[in-house]
LUMKOL-929942 format. One line per field, with one value per residue (C-alpha): residue number from 1; residue in three letters; x, y, z. Coordinates in steps of 0.05 Angstrom, whole numbers. Each point is the difference from the previous one (the first is absolute). Last residue first. Layout:
<recs>
nr <- c(NUM|...)
rest <- c(ala|...)
xx <- c(X|...)
yy <- c(Y|...)
zz <- c(Z|...)
</recs>
This chain:
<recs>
nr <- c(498|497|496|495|494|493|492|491|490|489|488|487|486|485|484|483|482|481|480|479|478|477|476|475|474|473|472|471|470|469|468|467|466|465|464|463|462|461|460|459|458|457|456|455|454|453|452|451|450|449|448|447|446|445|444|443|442|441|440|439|438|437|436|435|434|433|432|431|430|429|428|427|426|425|424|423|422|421|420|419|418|417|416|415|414|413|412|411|410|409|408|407|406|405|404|403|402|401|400|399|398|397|396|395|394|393|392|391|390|389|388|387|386|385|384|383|382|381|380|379|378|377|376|375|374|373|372|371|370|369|368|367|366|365|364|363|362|361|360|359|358|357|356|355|354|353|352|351|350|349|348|347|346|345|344|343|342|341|340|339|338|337|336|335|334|333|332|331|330|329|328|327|326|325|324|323|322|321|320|319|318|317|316|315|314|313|312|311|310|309|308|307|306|305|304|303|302|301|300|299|298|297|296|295|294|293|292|291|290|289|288|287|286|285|284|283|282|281|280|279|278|277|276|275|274|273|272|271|270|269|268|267|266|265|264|263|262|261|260|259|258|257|256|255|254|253|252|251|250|249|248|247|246|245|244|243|242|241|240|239|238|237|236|235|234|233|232|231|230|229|228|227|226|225|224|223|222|221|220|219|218|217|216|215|214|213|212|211|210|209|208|207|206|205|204|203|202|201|200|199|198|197|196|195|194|193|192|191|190|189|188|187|186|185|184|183|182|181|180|179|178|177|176|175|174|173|172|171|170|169|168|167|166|165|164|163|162|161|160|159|158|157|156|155|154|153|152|151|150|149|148|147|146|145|144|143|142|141|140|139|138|137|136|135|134|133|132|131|130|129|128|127|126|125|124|123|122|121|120|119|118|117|116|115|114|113|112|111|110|109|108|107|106|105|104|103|102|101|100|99|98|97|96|95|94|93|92|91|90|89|88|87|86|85|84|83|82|81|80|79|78|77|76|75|74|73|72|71|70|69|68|67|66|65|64|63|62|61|60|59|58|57|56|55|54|53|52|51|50|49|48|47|46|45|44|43|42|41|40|39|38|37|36|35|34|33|32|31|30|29|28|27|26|25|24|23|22|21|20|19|18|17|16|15|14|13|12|11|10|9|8|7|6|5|4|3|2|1)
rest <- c(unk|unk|unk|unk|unk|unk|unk|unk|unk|unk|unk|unk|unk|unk|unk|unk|unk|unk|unk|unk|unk|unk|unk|unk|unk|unk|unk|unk|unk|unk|unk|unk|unk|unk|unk|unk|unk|unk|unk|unk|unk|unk|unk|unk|unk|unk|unk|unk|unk|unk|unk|unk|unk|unk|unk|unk|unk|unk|unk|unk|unk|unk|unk|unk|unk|unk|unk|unk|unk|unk|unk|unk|unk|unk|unk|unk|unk|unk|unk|unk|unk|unk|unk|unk|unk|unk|unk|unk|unk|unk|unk|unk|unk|unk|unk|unk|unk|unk|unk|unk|unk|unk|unk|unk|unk|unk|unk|unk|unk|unk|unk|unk|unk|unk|unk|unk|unk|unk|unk|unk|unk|unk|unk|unk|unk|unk|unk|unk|unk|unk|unk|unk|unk|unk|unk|unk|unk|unk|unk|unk|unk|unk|unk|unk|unk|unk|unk|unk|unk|unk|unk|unk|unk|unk|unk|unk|unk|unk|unk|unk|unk|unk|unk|unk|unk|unk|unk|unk|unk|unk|unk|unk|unk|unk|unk|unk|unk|unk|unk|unk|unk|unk|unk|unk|unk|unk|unk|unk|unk|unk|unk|unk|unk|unk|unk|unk|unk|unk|unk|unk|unk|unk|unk|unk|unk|unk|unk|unk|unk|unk|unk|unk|unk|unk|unk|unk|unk|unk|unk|unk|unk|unk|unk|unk|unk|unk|unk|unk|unk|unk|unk|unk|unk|unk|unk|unk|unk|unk|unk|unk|unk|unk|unk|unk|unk|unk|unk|unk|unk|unk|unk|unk|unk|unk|unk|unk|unk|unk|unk|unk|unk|unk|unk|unk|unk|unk|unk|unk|unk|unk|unk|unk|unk|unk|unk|unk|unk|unk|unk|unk|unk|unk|unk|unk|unk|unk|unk|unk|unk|unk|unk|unk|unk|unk|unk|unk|unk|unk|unk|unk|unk|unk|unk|unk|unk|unk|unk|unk|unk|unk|unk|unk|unk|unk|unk|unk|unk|unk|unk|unk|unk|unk|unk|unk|unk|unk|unk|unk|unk|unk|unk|unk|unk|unk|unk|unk|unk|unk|unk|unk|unk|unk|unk|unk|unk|unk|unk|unk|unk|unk|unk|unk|unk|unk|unk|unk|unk|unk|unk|unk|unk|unk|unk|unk|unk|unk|unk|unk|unk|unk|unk|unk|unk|unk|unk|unk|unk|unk|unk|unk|unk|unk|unk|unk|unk|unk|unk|unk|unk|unk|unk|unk|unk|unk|unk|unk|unk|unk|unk|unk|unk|unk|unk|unk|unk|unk|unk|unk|unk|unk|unk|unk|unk|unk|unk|unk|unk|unk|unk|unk|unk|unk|unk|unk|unk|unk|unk|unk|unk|unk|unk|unk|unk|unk|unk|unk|unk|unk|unk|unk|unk|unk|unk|unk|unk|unk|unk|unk|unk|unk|unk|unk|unk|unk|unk|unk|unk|unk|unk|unk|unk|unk|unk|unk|unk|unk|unk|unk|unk|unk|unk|unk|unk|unk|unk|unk|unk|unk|unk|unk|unk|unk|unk|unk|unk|unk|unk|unk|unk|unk|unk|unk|unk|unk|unk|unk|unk|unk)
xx <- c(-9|18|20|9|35|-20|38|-40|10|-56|-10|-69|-8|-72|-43|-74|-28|43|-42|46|33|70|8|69|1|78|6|63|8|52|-11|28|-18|-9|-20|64|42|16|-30|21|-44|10|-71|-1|-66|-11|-76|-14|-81|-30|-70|-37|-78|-43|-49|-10|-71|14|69|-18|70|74|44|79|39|70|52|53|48|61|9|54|27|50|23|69|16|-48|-68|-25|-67|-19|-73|-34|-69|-62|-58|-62|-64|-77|-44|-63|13|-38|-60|-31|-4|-39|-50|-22|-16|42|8|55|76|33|83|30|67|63|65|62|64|74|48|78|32|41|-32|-19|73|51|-37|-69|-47|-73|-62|-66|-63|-69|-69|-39|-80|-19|-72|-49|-12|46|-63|-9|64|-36|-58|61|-20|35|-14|59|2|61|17|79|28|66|48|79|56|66|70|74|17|-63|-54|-57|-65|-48|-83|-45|-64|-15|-68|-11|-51|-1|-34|6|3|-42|34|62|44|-20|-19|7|-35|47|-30|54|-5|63|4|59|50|66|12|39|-41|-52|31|-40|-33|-65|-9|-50|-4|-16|18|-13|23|15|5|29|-12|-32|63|33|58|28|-25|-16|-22|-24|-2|-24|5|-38|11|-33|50|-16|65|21|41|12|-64|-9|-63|-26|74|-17|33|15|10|20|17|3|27|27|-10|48|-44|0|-65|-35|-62|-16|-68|-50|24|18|75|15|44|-50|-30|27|-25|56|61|39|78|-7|56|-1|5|-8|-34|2|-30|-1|-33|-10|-38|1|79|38|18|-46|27|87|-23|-29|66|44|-43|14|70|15|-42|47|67|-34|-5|61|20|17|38|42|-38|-59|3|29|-58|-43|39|-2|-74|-29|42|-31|-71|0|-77|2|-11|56|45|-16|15|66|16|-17|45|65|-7|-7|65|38|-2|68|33|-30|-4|-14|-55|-41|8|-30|-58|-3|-16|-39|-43|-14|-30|-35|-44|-56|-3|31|56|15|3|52|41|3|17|63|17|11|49|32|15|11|64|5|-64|-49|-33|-13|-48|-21|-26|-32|-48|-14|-24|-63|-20|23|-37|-6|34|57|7|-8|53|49|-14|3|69|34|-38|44|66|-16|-2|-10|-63|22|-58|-63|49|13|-70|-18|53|-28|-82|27|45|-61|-54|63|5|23|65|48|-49|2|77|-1|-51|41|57|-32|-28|73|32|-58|12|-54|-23|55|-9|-65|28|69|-48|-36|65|32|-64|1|66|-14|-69|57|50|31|74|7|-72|25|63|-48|-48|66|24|-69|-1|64|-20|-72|35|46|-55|-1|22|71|-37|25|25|-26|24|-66|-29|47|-18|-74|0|39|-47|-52|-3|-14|-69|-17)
yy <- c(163|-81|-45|-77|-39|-71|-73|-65|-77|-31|-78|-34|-73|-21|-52|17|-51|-57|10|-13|64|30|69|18|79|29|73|29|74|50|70|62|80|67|57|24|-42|-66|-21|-81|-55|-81|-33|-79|-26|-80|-21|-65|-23|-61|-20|-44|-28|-38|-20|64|17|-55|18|72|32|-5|44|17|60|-1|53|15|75|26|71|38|76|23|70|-1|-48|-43|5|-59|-30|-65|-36|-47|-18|-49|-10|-33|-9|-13|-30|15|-13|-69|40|42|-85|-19|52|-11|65|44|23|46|-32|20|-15|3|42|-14|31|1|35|1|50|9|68|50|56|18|7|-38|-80|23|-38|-2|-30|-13|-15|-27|5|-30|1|-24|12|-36|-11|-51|-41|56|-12|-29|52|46|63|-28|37|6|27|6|14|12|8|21|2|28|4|26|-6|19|73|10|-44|38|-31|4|-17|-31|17|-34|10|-35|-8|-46|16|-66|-14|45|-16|22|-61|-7|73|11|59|11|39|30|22|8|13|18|8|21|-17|33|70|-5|0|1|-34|6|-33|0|-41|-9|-58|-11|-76|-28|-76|-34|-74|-12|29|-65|5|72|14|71|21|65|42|68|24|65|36|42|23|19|25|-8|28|79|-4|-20|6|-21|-21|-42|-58|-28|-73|-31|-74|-35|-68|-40|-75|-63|-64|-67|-53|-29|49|3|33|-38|20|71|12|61|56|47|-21|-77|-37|-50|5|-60|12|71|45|74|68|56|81|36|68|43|56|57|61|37|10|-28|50|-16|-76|34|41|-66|-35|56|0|-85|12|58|-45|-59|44|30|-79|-9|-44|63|37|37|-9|1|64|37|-29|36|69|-4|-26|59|55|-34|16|58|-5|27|-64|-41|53|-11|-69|3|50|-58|-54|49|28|-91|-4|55|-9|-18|50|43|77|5|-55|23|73|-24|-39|68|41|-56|9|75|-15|-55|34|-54|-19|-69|38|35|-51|-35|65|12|-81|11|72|-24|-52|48|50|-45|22|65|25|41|-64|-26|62|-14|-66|19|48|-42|-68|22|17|-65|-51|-54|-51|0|72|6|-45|43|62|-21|-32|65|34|-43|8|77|-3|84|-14|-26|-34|13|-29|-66|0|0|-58|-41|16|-23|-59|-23|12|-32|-72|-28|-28|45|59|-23|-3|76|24|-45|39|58|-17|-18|70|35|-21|30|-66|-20|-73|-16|23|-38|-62|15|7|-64|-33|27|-19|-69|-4|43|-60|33|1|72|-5|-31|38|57|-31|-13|74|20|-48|31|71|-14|-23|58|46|43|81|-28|1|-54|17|-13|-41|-47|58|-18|-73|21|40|-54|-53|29|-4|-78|31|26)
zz <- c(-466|4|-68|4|-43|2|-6|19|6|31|13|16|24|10|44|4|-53|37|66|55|-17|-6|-26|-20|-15|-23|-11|-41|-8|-25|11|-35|25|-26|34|30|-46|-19|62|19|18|20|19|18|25|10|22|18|10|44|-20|38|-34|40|-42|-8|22|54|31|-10|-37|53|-40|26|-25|-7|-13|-15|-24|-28|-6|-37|-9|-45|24|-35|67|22|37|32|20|21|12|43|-3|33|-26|30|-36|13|-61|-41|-60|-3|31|-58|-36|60|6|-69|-9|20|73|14|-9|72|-6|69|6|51|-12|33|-16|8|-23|-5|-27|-39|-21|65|17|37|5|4|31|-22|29|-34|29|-29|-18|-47|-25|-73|-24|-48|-78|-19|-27|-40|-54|-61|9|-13|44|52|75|47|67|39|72|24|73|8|53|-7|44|-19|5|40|2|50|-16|-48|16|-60|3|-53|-42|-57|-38|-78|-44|-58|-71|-53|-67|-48|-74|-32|7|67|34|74|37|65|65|48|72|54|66|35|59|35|67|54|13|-56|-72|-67|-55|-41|-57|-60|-77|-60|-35|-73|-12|-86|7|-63|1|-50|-40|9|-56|12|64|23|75|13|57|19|74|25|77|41|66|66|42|71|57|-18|-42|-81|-28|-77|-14|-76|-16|-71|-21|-64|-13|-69|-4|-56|-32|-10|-1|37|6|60|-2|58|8|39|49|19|13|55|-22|-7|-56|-13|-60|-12|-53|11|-22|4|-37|16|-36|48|-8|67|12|70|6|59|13|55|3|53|52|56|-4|-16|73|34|-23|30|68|7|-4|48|51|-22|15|53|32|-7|-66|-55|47|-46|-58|19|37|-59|-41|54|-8|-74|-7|58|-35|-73|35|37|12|75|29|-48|26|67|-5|-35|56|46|-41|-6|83|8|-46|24|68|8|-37|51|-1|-79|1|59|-25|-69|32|51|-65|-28|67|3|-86|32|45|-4|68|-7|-35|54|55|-58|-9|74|-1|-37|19|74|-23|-36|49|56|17|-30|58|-42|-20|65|12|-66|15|67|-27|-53|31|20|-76|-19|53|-36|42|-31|-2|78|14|-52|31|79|-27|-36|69|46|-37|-5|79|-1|50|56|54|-54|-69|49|18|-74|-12|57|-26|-79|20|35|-60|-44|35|-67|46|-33|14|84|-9|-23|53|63|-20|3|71|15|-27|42|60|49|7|31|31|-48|-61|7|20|-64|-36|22|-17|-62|-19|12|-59|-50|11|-75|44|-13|49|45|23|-6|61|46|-15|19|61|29|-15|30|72|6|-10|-62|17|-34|-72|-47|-64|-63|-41|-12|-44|-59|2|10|-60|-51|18|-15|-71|7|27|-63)
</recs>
């Protein structure tokens, strides 16, 4: 807002000198503006004070002093100059267009009126005045009074156009004019789509398309894939024992639905379900069939966005009782400007095999982590790094020793690259590696060091149809021979959303 001001105190700084000012406060007041075209804001002011101080009957140099006081962030003194200014002469429509602005930024709306549309009446400041009327106004709820003075804004002063534009969006959006508020903010975008309206206009259109998804939502893939070493890994993560060393082609089934229980202005509470089943053709003991249900609650608070999620998965192997695993993540967003995004993340997870084979993985896995993004021009195209720590906690099985071979603490570090090409094909290429150090004495001292290679290429087909090609490299390297692996993915899916 206060970038706006610059075009009302450049038109207020014209005005003539009085000849009832002393010889002395003339000199210093022309001194003082000299300054201040000059941006020395800090020099003008002492030119002004002593202008104040040798006439203080002038008026022109205490409203002088009020404007360079507001360009200074000194608003409480611009505010008692410019109000002794209004006092001395009254019809000073320059000084009332800047008592009403001041007064506006500091919250003050209903004060400000008064002195608004006394500027307003006056053709010179007409649509200045009608700016920040409309703004006071629609602080105060009267928002059909301040689209009016949006529109007036707009009409008098090309130049205003774009903030008039934004604030009308606003009042729209207040009043539940909903595709007024998405023209009028897309036509902020794209005009101004790096200012900081132009992001502000942004961020309101994708909190209208979040209120404006439907409440319920699915999403369905079905993929064929080629593994060269088909391990036991629900969840992503590999259990051991459970390698099995050998190749086979297979397919994936993946359905997940969400469910809007609540959905506020800033946040939304969602119940979700996923489905998945894994098929291979010539190792079908290792089919694992998952039934995850699942909660989430994310939303927006000032500059962060947030959210915790919940989910509990029940594992069958090859149709028998495998494994349940709890999950709770919650984590924190910082949107950057134009230019990235900060994310942390903590993550706890339970696991409990009901395999007696299994239960000496019994236990709990802590991590947290942080995650930065830069985009390169869009969000869709961008740079990340990421950290991770997590600690692996078996519980205490019986023989102590054998619960605690697992037990381990890990370091990963990530970096990943996203791209979106033209026809809409969109890519990601992604590292990492992840760093085990197991109890020196319950596992003989066991190190693990683990690759992982990601490459994802998609295109839509259609509006609810979608094609992805996969590959996903994992290169485990262990000091213990029975823990070393190489496993290659090759995938292709079609994925359905409604």
């Amino acid at each position: 807002m206060r970038r706006l001001l610059v075009a009302v105190v450049l038109s207020a700084l014209v005005l003539p000198v009085v000849a009832e000012a002393s010889q002395e406060s003339r000199q210093l007041q022309a001194l003082g503006l000299v300054e201040f075209h000059a941006g020395r804001y800090s020099k003008a002011l002492e030119l002004f004070d002593k202008a104040v101080a040798a006439d203080a009957s002038d008026v022109y140099s205490r409203y002088y002093r009020g404007v360079t006081r507001s360009r200074l962030g000194d608003l409480k003194g611009a505010i008692s100059d410019l109000r002794a200014v209004l006092a001395a002469q009254p019809d000073l429509d320059a000084a009332a267009l800047d008592l009403g602005v001041a007064l506006v930024q500091t919250g003050k709306y209903r004060d400000a009126i008064p002195p608004l549309i006394q500027a307003q009446r006056n053709r010179e400041f007409d649509a200045q005045a009608s700016l920040f009327l409309g703004i006071a106004q629609l602080r105060l709820n009267d928002i059909e009074v301040a689209r009016a003075n949006f529109a007036r804004a707009a009409a008098r002063d090309p130049a205003l156009k774009i903030p008039a534009t934004y604030y009308e969006a606003v009042a729209n959006y207040r009043q539940g004019y909903t595709d007024s508020a998405i023209e009028h903010f897309t036509a902020v975008v794209n005009s101004s789509p790096n200012s900081e309206m132009g992001r502000q206009a942004s961020a309101f259109l994708t909190k209208i398309q979040q209120l404006e998804r439907p409440v319920y939502e699915g999403y369905g893939r079905v993929g064929f894939q080629y593994d060269t070493n088909v391990v036991l890994a629900p969840g992503g993560n590999v259990i051991v024992p459970g390698i099995s060393h050998q190749s086979s082609g297979g397919a994936t089934i993946d359905l997940n639905g969400t469910y809007a229980v609540w959905r506020g202005e800033d946040a939304e509470l969602l119940l979700g379900y996923e489905f998945f089943q894994s098929i291979y053709f010539d190792l079908g003991d290792f089919d694992l069939t998952d039934n995850g249900p699942n909660v989430q609650l994310v939303g927006t608070v000032g500059l962060f966005d947030y959210g915790i999620s919940g989910r509990y998965d029940y594992y069958l192997l090859a149709g028998n009782n495998f494994l349940q695993e709890v999950n709770a993540f919650p984590w924190i967003g910082i949107p950057e400007s134009n230019w990235g995004r900060s994310e942390a993340f903590f993550r706890m997870r339970r696991r409990d095999f009901l395999d007696p084979s299994y239960e000496v993985r019994d236990g709990f896995n802590y991590a947290t982590g942080v995650q930065q993004y830069y985009y390169l021009k869009t969000p869709n195209d961008f740079v990340s790094v990421g950290y991770r720590f997590d600690s692996e906690q078996p519980l205490a099985a019986q023989p102590q020793e054998n619960a605690n071979q697992y037990a381990y603490n890990g370091h990963e570090i990530s970096v990943g690259f996203g791209w979106l090409f033209p026809y809409d094909i969109s890519s990601f290429a992604g590292f990492s590696y992840h760093r085990e150090r197991y109890s020196v004495v319950a596992s003989d001292g066991r190190r693990d060091e683990d690759y992982q290679a990601t490459v994802l290429v998609s295109r839509p087909i259609n509006e609810y149809l979608t094609l992805t090609g996969a590959f996903f490299g994992d290169f485990n390297h262990s000091n213990n021979p029975l823990y070393n692996y190489t496993r290659e993915i090759g995938s292709i899916a079609l994925e359905v959303r409604f």
